[in-house]
C-alpha positions as CSV (number, residue, x, y, z in Angstrom):
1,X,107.1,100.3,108.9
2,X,106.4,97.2,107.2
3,X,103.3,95.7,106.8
4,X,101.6,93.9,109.1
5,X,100.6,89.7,108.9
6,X,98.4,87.7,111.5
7,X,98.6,84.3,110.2
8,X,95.1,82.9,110.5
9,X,95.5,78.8,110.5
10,X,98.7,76.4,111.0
11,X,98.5,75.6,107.6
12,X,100.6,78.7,106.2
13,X,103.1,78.5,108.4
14,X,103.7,75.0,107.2
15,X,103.7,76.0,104.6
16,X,106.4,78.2,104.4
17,X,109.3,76.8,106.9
18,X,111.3,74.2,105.5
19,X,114.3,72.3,107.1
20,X,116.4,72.9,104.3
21,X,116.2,76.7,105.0
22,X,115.2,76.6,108.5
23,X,118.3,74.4,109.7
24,X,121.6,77.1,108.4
25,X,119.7,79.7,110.1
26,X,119.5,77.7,113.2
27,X,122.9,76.9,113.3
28,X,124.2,79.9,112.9
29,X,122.0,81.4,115.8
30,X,123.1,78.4,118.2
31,X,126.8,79.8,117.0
32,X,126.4,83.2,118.5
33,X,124.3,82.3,121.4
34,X,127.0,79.9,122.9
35,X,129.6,83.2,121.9
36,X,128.4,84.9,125.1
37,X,128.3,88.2,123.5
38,X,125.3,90.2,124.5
39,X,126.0,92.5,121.8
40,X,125.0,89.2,119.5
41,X,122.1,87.8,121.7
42,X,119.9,89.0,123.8
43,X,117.8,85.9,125.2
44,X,116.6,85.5,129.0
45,X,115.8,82.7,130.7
46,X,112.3,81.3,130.1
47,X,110.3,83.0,132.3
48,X,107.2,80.7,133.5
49,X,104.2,81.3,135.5
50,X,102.4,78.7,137.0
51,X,98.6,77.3,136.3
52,X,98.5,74.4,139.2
53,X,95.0,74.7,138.9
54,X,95.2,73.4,135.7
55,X,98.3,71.3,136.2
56,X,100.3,73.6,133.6
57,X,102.3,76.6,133.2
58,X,102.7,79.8,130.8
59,X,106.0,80.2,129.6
60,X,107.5,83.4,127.9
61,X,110.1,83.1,125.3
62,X,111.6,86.4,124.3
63,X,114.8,86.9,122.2
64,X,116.8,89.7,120.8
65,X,119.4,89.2,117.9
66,X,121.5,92.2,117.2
67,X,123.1,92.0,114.4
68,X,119.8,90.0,112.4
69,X,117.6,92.8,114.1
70,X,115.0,90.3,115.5
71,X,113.0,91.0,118.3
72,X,110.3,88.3,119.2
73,X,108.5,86.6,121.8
74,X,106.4,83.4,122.0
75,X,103.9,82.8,124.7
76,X,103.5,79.0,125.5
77,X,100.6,76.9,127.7
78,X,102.0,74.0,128.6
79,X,99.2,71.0,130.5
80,X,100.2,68.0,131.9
81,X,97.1,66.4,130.4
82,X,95.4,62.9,131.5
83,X,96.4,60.0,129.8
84,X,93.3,60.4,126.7
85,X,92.0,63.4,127.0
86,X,91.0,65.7,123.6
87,X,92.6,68.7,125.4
88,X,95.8,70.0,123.8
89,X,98.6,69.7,125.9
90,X,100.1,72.7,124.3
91,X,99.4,76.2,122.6
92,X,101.4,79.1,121.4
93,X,101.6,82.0,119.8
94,X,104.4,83.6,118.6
95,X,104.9,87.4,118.1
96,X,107.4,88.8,115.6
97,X,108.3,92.7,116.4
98,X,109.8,95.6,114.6
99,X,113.2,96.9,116.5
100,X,113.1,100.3,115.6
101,X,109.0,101.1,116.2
102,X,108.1,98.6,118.7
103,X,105.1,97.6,116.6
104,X,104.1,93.9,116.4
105,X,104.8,92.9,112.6
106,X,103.4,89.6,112.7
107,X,101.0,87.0,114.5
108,X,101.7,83.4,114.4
109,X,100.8,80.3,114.9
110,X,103.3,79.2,117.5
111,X,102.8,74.8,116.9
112,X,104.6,74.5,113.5
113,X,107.2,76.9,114.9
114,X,107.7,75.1,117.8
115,X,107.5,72.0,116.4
116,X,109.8,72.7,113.2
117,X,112.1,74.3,115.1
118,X,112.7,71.9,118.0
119,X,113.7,68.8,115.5
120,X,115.4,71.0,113.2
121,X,117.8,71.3,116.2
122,X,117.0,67.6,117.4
123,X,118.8,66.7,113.4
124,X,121.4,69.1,114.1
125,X,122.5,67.5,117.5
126,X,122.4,64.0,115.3
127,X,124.4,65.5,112.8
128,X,127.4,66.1,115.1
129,X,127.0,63.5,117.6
130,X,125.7,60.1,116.2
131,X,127.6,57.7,115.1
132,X,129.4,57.6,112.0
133,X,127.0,54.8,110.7
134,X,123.6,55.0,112.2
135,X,121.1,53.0,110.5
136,X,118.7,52.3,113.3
137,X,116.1,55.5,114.2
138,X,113.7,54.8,117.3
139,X,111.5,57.5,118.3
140,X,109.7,57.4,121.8
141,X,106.4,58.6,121.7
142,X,103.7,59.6,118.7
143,X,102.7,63.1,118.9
144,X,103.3,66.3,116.9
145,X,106.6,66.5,118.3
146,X,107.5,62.8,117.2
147,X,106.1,63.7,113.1
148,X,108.4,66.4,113.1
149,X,111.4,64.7,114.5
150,X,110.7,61.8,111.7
151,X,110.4,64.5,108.8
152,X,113.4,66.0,109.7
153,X,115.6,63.1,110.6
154,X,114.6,61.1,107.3
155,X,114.9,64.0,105.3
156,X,118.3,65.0,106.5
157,X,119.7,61.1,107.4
158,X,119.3,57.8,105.6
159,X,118.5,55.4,108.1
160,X,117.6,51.4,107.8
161,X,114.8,50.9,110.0
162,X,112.4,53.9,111.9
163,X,110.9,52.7,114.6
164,X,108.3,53.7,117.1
165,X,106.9,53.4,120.7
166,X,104.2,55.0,122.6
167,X,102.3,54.4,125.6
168,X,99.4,53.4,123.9
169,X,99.6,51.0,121.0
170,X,96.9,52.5,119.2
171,X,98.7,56.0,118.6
172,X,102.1,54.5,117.6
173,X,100.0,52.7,114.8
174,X,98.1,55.8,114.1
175,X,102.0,57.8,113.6
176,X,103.0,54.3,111.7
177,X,100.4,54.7,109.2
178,X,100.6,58.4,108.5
179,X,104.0,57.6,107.4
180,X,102.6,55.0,105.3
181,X,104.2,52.2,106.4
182,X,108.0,52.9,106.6
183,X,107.6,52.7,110.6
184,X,107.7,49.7,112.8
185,X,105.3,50.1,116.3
186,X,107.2,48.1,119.1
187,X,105.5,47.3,122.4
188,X,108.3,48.0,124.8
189,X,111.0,50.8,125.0
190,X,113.6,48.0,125.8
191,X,112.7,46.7,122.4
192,X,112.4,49.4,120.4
193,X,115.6,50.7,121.6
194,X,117.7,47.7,121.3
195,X,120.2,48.4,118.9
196,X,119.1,51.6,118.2
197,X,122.3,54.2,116.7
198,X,119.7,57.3,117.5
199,X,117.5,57.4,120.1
200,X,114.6,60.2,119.9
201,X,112.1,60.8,123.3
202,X,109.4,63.0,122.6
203,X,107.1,62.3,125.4
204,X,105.0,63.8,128.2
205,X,106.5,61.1,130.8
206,X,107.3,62.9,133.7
207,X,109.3,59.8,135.1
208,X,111.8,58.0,133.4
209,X,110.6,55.9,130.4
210,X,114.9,55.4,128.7
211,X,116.9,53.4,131.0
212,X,120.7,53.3,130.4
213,X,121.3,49.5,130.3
214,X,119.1,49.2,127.4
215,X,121.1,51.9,125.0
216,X,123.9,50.9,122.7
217,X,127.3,52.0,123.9
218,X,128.0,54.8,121.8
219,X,124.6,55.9,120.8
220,X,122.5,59.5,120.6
221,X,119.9,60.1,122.3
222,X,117.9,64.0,121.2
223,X,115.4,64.3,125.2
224,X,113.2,66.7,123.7
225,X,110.3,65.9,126.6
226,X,110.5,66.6,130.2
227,X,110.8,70.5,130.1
228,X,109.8,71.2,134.0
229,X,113.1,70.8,136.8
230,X,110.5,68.1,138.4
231,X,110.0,65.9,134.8
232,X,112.2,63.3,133.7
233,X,112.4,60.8,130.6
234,X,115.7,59.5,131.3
235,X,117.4,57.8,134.3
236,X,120.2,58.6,135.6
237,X,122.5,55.7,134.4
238,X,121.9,57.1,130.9
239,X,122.3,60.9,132.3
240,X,125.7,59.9,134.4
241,X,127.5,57.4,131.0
242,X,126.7,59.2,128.7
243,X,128.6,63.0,127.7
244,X,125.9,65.6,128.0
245,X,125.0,68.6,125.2
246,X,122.1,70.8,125.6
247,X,120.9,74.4,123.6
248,X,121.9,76.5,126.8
249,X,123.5,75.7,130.2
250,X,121.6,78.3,132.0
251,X,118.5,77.4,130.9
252,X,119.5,73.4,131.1
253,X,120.7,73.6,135.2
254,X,117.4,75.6,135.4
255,X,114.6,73.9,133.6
256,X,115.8,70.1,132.8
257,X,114.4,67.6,135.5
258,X,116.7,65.1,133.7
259,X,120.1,66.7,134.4
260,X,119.0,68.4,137.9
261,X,117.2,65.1,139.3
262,X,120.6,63.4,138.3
263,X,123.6,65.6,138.9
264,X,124.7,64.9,135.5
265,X,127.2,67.2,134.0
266,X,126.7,69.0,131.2
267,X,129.6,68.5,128.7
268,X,128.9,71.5,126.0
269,X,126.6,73.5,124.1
270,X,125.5,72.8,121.0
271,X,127.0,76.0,119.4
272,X,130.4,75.5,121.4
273,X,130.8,72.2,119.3
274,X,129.7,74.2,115.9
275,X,132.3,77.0,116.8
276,X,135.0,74.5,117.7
277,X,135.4,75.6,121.4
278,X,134.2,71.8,122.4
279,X,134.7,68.7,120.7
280,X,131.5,66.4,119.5
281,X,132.5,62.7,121.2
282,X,131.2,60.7,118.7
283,X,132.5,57.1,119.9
284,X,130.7,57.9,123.1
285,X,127.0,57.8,124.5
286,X,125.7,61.1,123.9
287,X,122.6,62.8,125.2
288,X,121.3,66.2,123.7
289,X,119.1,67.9,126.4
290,X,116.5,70.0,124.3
291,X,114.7,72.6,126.4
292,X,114.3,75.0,123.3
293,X,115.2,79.0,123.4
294,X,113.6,82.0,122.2
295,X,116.2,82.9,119.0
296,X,114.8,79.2,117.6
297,X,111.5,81.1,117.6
298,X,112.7,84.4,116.7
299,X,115.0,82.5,113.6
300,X,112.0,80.6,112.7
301,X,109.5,83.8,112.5
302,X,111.7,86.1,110.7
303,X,112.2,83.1,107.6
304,X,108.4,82.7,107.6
305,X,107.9,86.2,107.6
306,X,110.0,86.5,104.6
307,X,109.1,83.8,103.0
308,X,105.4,85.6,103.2
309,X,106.8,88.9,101.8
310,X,107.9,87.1,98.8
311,X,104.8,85.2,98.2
312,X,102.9,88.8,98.5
């Protein structure tokens, strides 16, 4: 059996998952998923269980890939939190398994996983479906989720101009200056978004906060909030113009408020687009539905695991 890690802060799994490694691995997983082959894949559908007396949920993410032999679940609480409060909104923990013995192989800290992973796949979903010359970057809200998606998008893209919107002015600024300076905080979403070639929304809003008539004909939008069927960050002008993509149609017509609440259709996968089965429409508004899946998190472990083995 191999040896056993419990990672014991955030800091080491930052420390060892990088885009650059993290996003080919990814891609390739979206690939198989969107085959259909359960020989490939084995992922179920999000299985959550409610905490109404908390206003949150516990979600279960487990994920088999074949041919990779990973097996790993992550355990998510998700809280609808009150606008300021110190309590976390989220916490996981992801579990990383050995196939053949059934013995847990690692313990991680699920936030950088989560986190990484979800704008890794936000950047991929730019890379096929922005436009051809995007210089404009606006990101909707200023949380974890929001840092990653601007690491990874200025990393991978060369945009113009980044800028930034959240509820409260004070936390855009906060997000502005930890990038020391190369974001703009706008006051409204209209603004920010006006003229925007790549729209990212990364908020808790559980009602729309992206209306259609302000996008640019022909822009992305990566929806990364709004994960319950009853949530929504986009209305459904936007969801009913634009062509639709998400990670996983079953778990998209299940889970996404956005697309349910607004009858939209969904146009592809993003791994039918990377195998060629569905074309990426460019010239068109595009929205990427992210609800996340359990082979990100299984993807994500196994490279952080080995990038541990080699470091010990």
């Amino acid at each position: 059996m191999l040896s056993h890690w419990r990672s014991s802060s955030t800091y080491e799994v930052e420390d060892l998952l990088h885009y650059k490694d993290l996003i080919p691995r990814l891609e390739v997983a979206l690939r198989k998923f969107s085959k259909l082959d359960s020989a490939e894949v084995i992922q179920p559908v999000r299985t959550t269980v409610p905490l109404q007396k908390y206003n949150g949920f516990l979600g279960l993410m487990p994920a088999y890939l074949v041919h990779e032999d990973i097996l790993c679940t992550k355990l998510v609480c998700f809280y609808k939190r009150e606008s300021g409060s110190t309590l976390p909104s989220t916490q996981a923990t992801v579990l990383l398994f050995d196939p053949e013995y059934g013995n847990v192989k690692a313990v991680m800290d699920g936030e950088v996983i989560t986190a990484k992973r979800t704008a890794a796949v936000s950047a991929i979903s730019a890379k096929l479906l922005m436009p051809t010359k995007s210089d404009v970057l606006t990101i909707l809200g200023a949380g974890h989720q929001a840092l990653s998606h601007y690491h990874v998008f200025t990393e991978t893209f060369s945009f113009k101009e980044v800028r930034v919107w959240s509820r409260r002015k004070e936390t855009a600024e906060r997000f502005a200056q930890s990038t020391q300076g190369h974001v703009t905080v706008w006051e409204s979403v209209e603004e920010a978004v006006n003229g925007a070639d790549v729209i990212v929304t990364v908020t808790g809003a559980s009602e729309p906060v992206l209306f259609g008539q302000w996008v640019k004909p022909g822009a992305h939008v990566a929806a990364v909030g709004a994960c319950r069927p009853d949530w929504r960050e986009l209305d459904d002008v936007l969801m009913r113009q634009a062509e639709v993509y998400v990670d996983s149609r079953e778990g998209a017509v299940a889970e996404s408020g956005d697309i349910i609440l607004s009858g939209a259709k969904v146009f592809a996968e993003l791994g039918e687009v990377l195998n060629g089965t569905r074309p990426a429409l460019r010239e068109k508004t595009t929205v990427f539905k992210s609800l996340g899946m359990g082979i990100q998190d299984a993807v994500s472990a196994k490279l952080v695991f080995e990038q541990w083995k080699n470091k010990h």
